[in-house]
N, C-alpha and C positions, 0 to 999 in steps of 0.2 A: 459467421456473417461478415465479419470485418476482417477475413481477409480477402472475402468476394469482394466486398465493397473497393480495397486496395486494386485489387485484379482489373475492378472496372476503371478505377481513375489512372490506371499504370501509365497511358503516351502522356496524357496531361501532366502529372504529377512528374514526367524527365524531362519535356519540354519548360516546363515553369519554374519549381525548385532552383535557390542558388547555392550554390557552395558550399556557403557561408550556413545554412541551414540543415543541410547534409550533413554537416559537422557537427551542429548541434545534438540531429538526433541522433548521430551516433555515440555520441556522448552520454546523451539520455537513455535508451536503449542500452549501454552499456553498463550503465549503473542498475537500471533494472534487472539485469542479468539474463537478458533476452541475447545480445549478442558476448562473446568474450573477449578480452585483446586480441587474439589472431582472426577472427572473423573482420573487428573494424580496424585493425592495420590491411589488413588483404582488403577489402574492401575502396581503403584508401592508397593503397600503393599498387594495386595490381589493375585500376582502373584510371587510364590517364583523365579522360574527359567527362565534364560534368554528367554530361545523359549516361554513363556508361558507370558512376558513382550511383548516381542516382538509380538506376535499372537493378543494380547489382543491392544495393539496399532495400529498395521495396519487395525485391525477390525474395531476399534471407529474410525478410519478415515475416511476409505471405506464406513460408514454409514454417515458420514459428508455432503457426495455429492463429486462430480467432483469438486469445488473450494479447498473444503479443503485437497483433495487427491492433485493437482495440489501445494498449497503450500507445503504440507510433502515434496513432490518430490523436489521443490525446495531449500526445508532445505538441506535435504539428501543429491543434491547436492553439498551443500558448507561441510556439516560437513563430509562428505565421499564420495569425486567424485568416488574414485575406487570401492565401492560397488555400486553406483549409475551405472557404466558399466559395471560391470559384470551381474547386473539384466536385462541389454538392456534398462533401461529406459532413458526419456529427458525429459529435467525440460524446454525445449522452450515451448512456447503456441503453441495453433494450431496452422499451418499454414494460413497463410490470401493469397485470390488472388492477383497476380501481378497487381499493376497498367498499362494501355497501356501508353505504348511512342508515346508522339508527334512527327508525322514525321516532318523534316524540306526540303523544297526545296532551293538546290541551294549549290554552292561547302564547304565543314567543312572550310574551313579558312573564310566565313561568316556567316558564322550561331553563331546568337545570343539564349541566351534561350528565352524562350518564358514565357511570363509576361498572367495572365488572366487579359482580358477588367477592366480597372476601378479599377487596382491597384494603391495605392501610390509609386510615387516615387519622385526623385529629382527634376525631370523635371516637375510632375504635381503637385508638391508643390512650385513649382518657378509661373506657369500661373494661378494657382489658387487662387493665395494671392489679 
């Protein structure tokens, strides 16, 4: 999903990015080991002008797969939240489903939480000893 998400912010994301930022996540991205030194030396030596830095990087990402699209996003985040919402993107992970709530019976000034069968606690490490 996140590297559709990349795909769809692609003009935005060459048109707005600086530099300065591109260098960043190439940095970060490289330490992840999503890219290696010759991916972000060619990256930066074989593309003169910023939109063509930038094009060239959102590419080799978006080919990386959804995990490494997923971290870029989350660089991006930290090193420029304001471009990170102007593109509509979120660096959250999917959303997971709600766990359901135990009902409890009986009025909230007794209701205790509720332990699963055959956990430790004080009381069964005091009758178990």
């Amino acid at each position: 999903m996140a590297d559709k998400e990349l795909a769809r912010v692609r003009s935005k994301f060459v048109d707005k990015i600086s530099k300065e930022v591109i260098s960043q996540l190439l940095d970060d991205i490289l330490e992840d080991g999503i890219v290696n030194d010759g991916e972000k030396d060619s990256i930066l030596e074989l593309n003169k002008s910023k939109a063509d830095k930038a094009r060239c990087l959102i590419d080799t990402v978006k080919r990386k797969g959804d995990a490494a699209s997923r971290k870029m996003i989350t660089h991006l985040q930290r090193r420029d939240a304001t471009l990170l919402s102007e593109l509509g993107l979120s660096c959250g992970p999917p959303a997971q489903p709600a766990e359901p709530k135990l009902e409890q019976n009986g009025p909230p000034h007794l209701s205790l939480p509720l332990r699963p069968f055959g956990g430790r606690n004080r009381m069964t490490q005091v009758f178990t000893k």
